[in-house]
SEFIGU-505014 format. One record per residue (C-alpha): residue number from 1; x, y, z. Coordinates in nm, 3 decimals, m for minus. Each point is the difference from the previous one (the first is absolute). Layout:
# SEFIGU-505014
ATOM; NUM; X; Y; Z
...
This chain:
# SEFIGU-505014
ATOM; 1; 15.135; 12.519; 15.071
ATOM; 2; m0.286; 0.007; 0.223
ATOM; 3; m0.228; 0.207; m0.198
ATOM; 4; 0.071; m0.244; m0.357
ATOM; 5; m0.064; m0.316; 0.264
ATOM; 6; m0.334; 0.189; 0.088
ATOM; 7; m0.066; 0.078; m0.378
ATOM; 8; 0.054; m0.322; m0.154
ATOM; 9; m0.245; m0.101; 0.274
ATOM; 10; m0.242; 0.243; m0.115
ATOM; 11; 0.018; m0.027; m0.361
ATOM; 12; 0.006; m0.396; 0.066
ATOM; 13; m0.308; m0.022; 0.188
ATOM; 14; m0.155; 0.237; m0.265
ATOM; 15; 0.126; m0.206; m0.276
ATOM; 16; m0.190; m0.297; 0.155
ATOM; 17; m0.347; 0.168; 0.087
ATOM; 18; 0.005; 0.125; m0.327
ATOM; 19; 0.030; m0.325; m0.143
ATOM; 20; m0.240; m0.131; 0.187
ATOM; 21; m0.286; 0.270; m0.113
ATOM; 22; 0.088; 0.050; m0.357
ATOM; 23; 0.177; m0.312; m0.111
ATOM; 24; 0.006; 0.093; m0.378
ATOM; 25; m0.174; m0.168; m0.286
ATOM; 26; 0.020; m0.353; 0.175
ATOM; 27; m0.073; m0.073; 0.314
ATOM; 28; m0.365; 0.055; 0.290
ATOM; 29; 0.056; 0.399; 0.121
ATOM; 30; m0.039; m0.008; 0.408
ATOM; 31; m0.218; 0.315; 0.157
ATOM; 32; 0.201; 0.290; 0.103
ATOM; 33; m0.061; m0.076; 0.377
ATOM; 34; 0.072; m0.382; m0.079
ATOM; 35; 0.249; m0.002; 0.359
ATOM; 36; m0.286; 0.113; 0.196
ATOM; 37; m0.263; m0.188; m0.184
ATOM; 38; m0.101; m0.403; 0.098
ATOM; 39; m0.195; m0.040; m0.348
ATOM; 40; 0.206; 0.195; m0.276
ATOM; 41; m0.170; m0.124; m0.284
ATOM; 42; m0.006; 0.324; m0.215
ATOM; 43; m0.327; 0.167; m0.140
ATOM; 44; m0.164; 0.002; m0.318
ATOM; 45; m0.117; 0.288; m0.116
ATOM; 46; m0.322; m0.105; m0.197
ATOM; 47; m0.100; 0.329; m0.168
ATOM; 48; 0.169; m0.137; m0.335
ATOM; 49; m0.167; m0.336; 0.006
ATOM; 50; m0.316; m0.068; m0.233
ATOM; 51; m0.336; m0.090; 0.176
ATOM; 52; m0.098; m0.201; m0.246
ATOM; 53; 0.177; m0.283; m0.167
ATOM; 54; m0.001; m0.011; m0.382
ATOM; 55; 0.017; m0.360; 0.012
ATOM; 56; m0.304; m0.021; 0.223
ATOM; 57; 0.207; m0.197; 0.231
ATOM; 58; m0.234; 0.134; 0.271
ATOM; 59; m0.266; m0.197; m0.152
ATOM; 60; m0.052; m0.283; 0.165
ATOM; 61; m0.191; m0.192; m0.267
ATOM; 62; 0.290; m0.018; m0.247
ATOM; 63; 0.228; m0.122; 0.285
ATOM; 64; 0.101; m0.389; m0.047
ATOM; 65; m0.169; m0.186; 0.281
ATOM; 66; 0.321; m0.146; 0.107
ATOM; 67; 0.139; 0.335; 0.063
ATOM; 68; m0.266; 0.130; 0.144
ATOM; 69; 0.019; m0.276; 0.270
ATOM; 70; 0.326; 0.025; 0.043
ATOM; 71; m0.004; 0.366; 0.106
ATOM; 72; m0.312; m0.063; 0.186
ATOM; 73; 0.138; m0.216; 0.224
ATOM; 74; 0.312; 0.195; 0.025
ATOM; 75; m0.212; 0.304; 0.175
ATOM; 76; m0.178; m0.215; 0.198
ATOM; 77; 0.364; m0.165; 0.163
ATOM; 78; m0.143; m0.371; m0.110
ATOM; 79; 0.357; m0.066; m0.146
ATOM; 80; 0.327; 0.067; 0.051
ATOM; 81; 0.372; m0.088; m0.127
ATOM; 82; 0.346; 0.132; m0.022
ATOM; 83; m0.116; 0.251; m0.286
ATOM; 84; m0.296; 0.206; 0.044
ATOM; 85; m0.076; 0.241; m0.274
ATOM; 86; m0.351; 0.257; 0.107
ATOM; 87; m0.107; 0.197; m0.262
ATOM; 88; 0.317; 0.114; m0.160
ATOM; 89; 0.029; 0.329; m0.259
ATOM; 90; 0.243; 0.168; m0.131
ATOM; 91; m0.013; 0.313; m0.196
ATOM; 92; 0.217; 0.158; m0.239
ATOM; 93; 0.016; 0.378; m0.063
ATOM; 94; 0.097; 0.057; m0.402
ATOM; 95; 0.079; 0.317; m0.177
ATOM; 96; m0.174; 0.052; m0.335
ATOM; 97; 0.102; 0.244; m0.274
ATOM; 98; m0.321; 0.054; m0.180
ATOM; 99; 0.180; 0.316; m0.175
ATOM; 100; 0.310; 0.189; m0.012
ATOM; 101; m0.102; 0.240; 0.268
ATOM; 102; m0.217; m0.196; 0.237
ATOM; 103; 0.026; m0.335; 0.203
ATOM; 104; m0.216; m0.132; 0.242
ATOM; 105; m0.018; m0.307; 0.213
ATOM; 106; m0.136; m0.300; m0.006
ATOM; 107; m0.060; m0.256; 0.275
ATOM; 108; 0.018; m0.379; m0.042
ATOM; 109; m0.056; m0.315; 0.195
ATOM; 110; 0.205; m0.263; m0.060
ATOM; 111; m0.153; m0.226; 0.232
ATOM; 112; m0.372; 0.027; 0.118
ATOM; 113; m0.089; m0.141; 0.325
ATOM; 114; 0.222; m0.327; m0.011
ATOM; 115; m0.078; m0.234; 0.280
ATOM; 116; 0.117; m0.396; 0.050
ATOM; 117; 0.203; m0.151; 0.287
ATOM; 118; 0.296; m0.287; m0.072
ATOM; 119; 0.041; m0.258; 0.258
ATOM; 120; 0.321; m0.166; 0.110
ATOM; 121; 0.115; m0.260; m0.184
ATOM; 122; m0.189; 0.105; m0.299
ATOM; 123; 0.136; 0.086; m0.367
ATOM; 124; m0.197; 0.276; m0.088
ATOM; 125; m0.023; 0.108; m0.382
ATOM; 126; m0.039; 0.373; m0.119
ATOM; 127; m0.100; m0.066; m0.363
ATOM; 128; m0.095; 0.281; m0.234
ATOM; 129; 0.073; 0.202; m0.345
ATOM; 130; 0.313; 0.270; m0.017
ATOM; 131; m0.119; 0.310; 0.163
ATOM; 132; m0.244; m0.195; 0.197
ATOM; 133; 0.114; 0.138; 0.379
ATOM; 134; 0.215; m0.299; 0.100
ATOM; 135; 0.287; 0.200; 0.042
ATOM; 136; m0.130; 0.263; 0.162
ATOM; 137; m0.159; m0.247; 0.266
ATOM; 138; 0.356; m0.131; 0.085
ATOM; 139; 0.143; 0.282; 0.014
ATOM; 140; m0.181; 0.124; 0.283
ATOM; 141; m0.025; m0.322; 0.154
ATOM; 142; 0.421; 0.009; m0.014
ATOM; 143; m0.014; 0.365; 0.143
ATOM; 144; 0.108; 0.160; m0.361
ATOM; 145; m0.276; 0.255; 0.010
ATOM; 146; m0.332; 0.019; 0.257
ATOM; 147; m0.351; m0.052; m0.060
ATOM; 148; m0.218; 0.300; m0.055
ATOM; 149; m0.271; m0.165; 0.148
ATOM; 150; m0.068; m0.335; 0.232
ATOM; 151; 0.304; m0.234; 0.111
ATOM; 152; 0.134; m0.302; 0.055
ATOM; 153; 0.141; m0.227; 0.283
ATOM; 154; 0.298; m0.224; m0.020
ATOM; 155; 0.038; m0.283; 0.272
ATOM; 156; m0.203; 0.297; 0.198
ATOM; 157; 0.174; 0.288; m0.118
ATOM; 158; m0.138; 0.291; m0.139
ATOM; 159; 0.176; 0.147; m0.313
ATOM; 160; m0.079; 0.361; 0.066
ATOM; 161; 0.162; m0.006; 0.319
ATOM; 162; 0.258; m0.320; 0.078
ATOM; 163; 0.162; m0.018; m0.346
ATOM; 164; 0.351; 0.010; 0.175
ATOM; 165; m0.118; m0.337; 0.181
ATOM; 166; m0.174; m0.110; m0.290
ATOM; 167; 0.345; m0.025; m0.229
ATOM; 168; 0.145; m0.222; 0.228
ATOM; 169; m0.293; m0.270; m0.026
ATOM; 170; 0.004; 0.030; m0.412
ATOM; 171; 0.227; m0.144; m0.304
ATOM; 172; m0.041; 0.144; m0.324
ATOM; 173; 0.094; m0.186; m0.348
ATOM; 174; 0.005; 0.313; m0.252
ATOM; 175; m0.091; m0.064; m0.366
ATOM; 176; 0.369; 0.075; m0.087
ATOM; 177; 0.281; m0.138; 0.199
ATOM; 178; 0.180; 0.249; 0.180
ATOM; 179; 0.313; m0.151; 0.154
ATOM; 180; 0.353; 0.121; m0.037
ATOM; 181; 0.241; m0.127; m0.258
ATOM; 182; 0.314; m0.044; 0.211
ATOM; 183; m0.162; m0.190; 0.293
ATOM; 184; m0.064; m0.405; 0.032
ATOM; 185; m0.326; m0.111; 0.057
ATOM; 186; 0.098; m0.072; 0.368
ATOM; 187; 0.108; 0.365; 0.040
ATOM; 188; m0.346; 0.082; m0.125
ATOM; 189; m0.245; m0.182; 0.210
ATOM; 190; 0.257; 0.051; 0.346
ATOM; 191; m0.047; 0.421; m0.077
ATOM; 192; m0.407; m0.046; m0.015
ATOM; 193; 0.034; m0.264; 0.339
ATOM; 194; 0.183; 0.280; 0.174
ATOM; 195; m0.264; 0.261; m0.069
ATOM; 196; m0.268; m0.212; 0.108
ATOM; 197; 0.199; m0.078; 0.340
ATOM; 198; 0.087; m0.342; m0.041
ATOM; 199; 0.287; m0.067; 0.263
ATOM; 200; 0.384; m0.020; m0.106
ATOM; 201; 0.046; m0.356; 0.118
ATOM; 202; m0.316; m0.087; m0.215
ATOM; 203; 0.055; 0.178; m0.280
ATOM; 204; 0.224; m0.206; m0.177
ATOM; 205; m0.238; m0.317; 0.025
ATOM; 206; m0.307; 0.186; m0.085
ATOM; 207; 0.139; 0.106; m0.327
ATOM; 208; 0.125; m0.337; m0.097
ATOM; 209; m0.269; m0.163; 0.087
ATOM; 210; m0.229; 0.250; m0.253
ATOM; 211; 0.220; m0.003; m0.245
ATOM; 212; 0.003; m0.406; 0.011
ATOM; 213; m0.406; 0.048; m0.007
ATOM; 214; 0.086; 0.210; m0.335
ATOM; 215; 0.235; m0.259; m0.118
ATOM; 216; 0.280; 0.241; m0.005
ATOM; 217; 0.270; m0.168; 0.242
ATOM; 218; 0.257; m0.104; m0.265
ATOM; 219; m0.012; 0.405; m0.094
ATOM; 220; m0.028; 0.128; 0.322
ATOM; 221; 0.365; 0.121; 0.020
ATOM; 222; 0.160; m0.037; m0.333
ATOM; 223; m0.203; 0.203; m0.188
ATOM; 224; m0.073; 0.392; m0.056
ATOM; 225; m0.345; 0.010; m0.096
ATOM; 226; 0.073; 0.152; m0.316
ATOM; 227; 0.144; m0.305; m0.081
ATOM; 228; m0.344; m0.180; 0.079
ATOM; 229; m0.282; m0.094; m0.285
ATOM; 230; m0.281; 0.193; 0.011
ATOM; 231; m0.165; m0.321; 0.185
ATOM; 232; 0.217; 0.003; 0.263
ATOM; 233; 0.004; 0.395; 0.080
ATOM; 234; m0.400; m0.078; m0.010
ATOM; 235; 0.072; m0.278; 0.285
ATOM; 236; 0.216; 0.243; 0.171
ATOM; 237; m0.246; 0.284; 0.024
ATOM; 238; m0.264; m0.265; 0.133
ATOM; 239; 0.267; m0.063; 0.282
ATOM; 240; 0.056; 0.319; 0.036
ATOM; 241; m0.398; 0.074; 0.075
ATOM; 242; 0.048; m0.287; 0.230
ATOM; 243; 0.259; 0.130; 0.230
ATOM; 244; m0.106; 0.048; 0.379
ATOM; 245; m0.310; m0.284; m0.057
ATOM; 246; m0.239; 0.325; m0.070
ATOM; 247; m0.365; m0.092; 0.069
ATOM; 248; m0.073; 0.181; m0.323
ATOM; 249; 0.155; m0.050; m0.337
ATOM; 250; m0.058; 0.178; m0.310
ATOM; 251; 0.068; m0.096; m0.294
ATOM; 252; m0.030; 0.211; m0.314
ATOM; 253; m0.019; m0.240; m0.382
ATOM; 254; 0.313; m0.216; 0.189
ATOM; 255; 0.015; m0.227; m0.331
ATOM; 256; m0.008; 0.315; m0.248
ATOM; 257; 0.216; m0.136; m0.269
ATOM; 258; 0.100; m0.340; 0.112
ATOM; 259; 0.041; m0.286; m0.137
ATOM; 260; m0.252; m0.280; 0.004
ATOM; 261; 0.219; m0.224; 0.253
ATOM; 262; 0.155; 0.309; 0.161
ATOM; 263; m0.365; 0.099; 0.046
ATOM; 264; m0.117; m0.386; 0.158
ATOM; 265; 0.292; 0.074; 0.199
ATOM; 266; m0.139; 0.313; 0.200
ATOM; 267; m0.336; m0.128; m0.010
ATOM; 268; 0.081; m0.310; 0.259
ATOM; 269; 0.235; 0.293; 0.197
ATOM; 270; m0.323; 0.232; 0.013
ATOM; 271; m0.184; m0.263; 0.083
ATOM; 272; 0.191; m0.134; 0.311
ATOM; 273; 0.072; 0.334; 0.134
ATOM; 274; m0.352; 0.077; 0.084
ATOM; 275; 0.008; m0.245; 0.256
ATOM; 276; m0.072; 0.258; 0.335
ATOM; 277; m0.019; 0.353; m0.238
ATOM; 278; m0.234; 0.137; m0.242
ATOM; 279; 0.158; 0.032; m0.317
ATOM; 280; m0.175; 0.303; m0.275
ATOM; 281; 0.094; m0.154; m0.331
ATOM; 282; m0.056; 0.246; m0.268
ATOM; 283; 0.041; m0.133; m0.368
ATOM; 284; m0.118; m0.009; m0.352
ATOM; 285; 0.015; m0.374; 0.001
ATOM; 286; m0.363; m0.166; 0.046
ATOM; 287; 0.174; m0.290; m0.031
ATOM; 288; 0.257; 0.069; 0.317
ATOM; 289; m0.310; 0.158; 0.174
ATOM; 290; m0.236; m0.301; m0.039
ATOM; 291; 0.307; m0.180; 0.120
ATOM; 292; 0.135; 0.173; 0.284
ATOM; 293; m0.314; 0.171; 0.175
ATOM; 294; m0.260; m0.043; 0.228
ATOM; 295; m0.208; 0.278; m0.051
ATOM; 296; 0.014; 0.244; m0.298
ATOM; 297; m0.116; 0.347; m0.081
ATOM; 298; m0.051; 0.191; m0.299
ATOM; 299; 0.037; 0.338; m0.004
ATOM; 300; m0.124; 0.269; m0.260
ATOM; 301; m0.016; 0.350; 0.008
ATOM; 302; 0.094; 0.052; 0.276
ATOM; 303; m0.287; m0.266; 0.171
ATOM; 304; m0.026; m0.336; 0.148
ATOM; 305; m0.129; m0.207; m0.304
ATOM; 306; m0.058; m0.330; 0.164
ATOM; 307; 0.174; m0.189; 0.261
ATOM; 308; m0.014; m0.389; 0.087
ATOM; 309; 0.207; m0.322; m0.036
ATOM; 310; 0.112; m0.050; m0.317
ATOM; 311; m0.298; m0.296; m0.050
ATOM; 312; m0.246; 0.213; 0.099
ATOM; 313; 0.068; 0.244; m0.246
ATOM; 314; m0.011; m0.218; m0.264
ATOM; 315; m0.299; m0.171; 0.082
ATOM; 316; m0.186; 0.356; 0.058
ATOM; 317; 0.151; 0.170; m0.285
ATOM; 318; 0.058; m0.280; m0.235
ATOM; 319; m0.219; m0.139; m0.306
ATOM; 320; 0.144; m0.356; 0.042
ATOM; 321; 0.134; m0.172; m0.296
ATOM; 322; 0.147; 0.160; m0.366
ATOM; 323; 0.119; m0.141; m0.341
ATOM; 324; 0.278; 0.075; m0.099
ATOM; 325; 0.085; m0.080; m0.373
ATOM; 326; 0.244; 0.115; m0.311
ATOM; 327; m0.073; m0.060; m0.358
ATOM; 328; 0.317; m0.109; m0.194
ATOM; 329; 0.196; 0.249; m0.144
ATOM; 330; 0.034; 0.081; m0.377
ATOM; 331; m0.318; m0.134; m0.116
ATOM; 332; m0.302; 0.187; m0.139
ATOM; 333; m0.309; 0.025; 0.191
ATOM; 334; 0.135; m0.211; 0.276
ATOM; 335; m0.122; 0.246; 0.296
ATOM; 336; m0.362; 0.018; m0.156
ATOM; 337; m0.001; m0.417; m0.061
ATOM; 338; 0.125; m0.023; 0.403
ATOM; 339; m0.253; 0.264; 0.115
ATOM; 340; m0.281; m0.182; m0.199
ATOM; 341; 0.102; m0.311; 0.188
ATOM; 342; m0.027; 0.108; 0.293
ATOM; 343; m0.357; 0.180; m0.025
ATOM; 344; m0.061; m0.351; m0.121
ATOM; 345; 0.094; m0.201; 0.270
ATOM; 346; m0.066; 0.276; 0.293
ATOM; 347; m0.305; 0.166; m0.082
ATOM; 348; m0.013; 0.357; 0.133
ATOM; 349; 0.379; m0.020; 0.063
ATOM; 350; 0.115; 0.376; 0.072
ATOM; 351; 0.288; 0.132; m0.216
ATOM; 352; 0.205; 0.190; 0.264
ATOM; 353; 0.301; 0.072; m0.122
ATOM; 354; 0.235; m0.046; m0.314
ATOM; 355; 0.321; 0.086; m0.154
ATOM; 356; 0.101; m0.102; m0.352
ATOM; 357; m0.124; m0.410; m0.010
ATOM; 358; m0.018; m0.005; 0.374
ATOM; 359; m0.341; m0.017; 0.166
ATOM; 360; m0.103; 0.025; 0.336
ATOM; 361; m0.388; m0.134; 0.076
ATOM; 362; m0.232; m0.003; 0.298
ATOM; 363; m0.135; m0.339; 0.050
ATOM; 364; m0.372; 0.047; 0.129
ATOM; 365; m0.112; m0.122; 0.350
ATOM; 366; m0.225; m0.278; m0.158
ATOM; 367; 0.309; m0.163; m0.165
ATOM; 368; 0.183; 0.038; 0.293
ATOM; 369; m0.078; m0.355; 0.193
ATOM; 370; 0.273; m0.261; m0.034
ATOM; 371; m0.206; m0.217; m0.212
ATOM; 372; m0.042; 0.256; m0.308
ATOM; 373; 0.373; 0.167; 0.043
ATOM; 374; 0.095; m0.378; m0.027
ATOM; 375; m0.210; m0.017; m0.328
ATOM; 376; 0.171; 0.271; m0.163
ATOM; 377; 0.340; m0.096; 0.081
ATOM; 378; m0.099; m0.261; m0.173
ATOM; 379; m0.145; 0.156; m0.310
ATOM; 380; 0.265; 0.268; m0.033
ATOM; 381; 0.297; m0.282; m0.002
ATOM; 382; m0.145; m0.222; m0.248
ATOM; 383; m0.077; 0.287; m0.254
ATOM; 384; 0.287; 0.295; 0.042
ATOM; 385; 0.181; m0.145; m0.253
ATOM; 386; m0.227; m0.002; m0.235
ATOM; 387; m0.140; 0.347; 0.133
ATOM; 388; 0.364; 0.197; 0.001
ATOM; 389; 0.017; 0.017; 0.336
ATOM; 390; 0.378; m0.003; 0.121
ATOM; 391; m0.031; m0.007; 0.357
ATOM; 392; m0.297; 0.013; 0.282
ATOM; 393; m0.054; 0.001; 0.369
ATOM; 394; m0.268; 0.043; 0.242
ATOM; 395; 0.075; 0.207; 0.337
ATOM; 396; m0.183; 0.136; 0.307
ATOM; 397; 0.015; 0.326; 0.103
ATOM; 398; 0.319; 0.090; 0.097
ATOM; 399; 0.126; 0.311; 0.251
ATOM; 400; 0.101; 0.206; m0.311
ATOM; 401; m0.333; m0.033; m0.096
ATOM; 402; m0.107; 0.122; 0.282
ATOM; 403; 0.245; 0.325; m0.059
ATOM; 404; m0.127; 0.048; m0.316
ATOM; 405; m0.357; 0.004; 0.050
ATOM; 406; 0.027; 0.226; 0.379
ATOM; 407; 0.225; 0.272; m0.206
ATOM; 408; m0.217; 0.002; m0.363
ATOM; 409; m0.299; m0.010; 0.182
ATOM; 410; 0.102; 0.352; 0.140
């Protein structure tokens, strides 16, 4: 009996360390000597990594200037807040079969010397294209995998080394809700308290009182959330993120495939939970990011595009106003009488777009005081009639804009 006691010990303990230095496809590897070691952030080995960039990313000229700032000022210590990203990579190693009998491999970055820091209280956006390094950045901010070069801090921690602490001061909203069928949504948001240490005498309030902020009370116990709408579960995972007040709170697309009200709904519940956290709102929605956030970055390629308030991105990487205008439908030459129109009334007018009688034009700077966008108002209601024109409108740049013109422009 002694001898299995003294076994399971071993085999235990070895079962743990192991763990611990090869944790699988998920998770930050410690060093071997991690118990003996007061920094165990692993080692990179660096012989696989490119010297040069094929982006040019080293380049400082090509660099926004906003960026460039940004990650000045982060080597320099001038700012601070509860997320600190320093010049984060991470590369991939891929196997290519150029033949039947040979393969070779190929390294990748998928991000390339990210740096920006998030302060408290602050809805951060992470805006860019599918396959842009967005979810790679999260998931070594949420310990999934580790950087292969630089780090980051959260409320002070570093990831490479104090991930374990780390978890406890994060709440994570997936993209797809993963809650269990056969539990209420109180059962739900009391299991995530308990992990994150909130007391037994508290417990109960603490998930009442989120699920209250989520507008979930009349469900709290009466439902299974398979029984809930897909709003709802939405709602629930937000709570869920919420558990334990974390200081940090991600959430990944929370409105993916909600409703328009269900989706005003979590807006005002994003919005009041950032009160005392930094929320990192990633999303497809311009519209939900020009809402919610304070500061917003675009990311390409595996690069910092641009970062700023959601103003100051328009105003540096907008082109102010455009016409918008259709031709009616089902009538010959319609499109060419509009677009004739319009070259009449806005000289040098720029075509930018157009699909089928749809037409999207740039209005040029010198038509672009009040007084002359006044005129043509004016001009373009008393003669669309007459000139096929179904429907018009006039708007600034907006945040999609914005997108549009960061991503084509690469």
């Amino acid at each position: 009996i002694i001898i299995l006691m003294i076994q399971s010990i071993v085999f235990f303990l070895g079962a743990v360390y192991l763990d611990r230095v090869i944790p699988g496809a998920f998770g930050i590897a410690d060093h071997p000597l991690f118990c003996f070691k007061t920094n165990n952030a692993s080692t990179i080995d660096l012989s696989d990594i490119p010297t040069q960039d094929e982006y040019g990313w080293y380049d400082d000229e090509i660099e926004d200037t906003d960026v460039l700032m940004e990650r000045q000022r982060l080597e320099k210590g001038e700012i601070g807040g509860t997320v600190i990203i320093k010049d984060m990579k991470k590369l991939y190693n891929s196997t290519i079969l150029p033949n039947a009998c040979h393969k070779s491999s190929v390294s990748q970055f998928a991000l390339k010397g990210i740096s920006f820091a998030i302060q408290d209280g602050q809805c951060f956006g992470l805006l860019g294209p599918n396959g842009a390094g967005k979810t790679t950045l999260i998931s070594i901010l949420t310990g999934l995998y580790g950087p292969s070069m630089g780090t980051a801090t959260i409320n002070g921690k570093d990831i490479r080394t104090e991930m374990a602490s780390i978890r406890k001061e994060i709440g994570i909203c997936p993209q797809f809700d993963i809650q269990w069928a056969t539990l209420t949504p109180l059962e739900h948001v009391l299991f995530y308290a308990r992990l994150k240490g909130i007391s037994v005498e508290q417990e109960n309030e603490h998930a009442m009182h989120l699920l209250d902020q989520v507008g979930l009370t009349d469900s709290a116990t009466v439902k299974y959330s398979s029984e809930l709408s897909g709003g709802m579960r939405r709602r629930l995972s937000v709570a869920m993120a919420l558990a334990g007040s974390p200081k940090i709170v991600f959430l990944d697309e929370p409105t993916s495939g909600l409703d328009p009200i269900s989706k005003r709904q979590l807006w005002d519940i994003v919005s009041t939970s950032k009160k005392g956290r930094s929320v990192i709102l990633t999303t497809h929605s311009m519209e939900e990011a020009d809402v919610l956030c304070d500061r917003i970055s675009i990311i390409d390629q595996g690069r910092l595009q641009c970062i700023g308030t959601p103003l100051h991105l328009k105003n540096k990487f907008g082109f102010g106003y455009r016409l918008y205008v259709s031709a009616k439908p089902g009538e010959e030459e319609s499109v060419q009488m509009v677009s004739n129109f319009v070259e009449k009334v806005i000289p040098s007018a720029k075509l930018v777009e157009q699909f089928q009688n749809n037409m999207v034009y740039q209005i040029p700077l010198e038509f672009q005081h009040p007084s002359k966008l006044t005129k043509i108002f004016s001009t373009i209601e008393t003669n669309k009639t007459e000139q096929c024109i179904e429907e018009w409108s006039i708007s600034p740049t907006s945040l999609e804009d914005v997108f549009i013109s960061i991503i084509d422009k690469e």
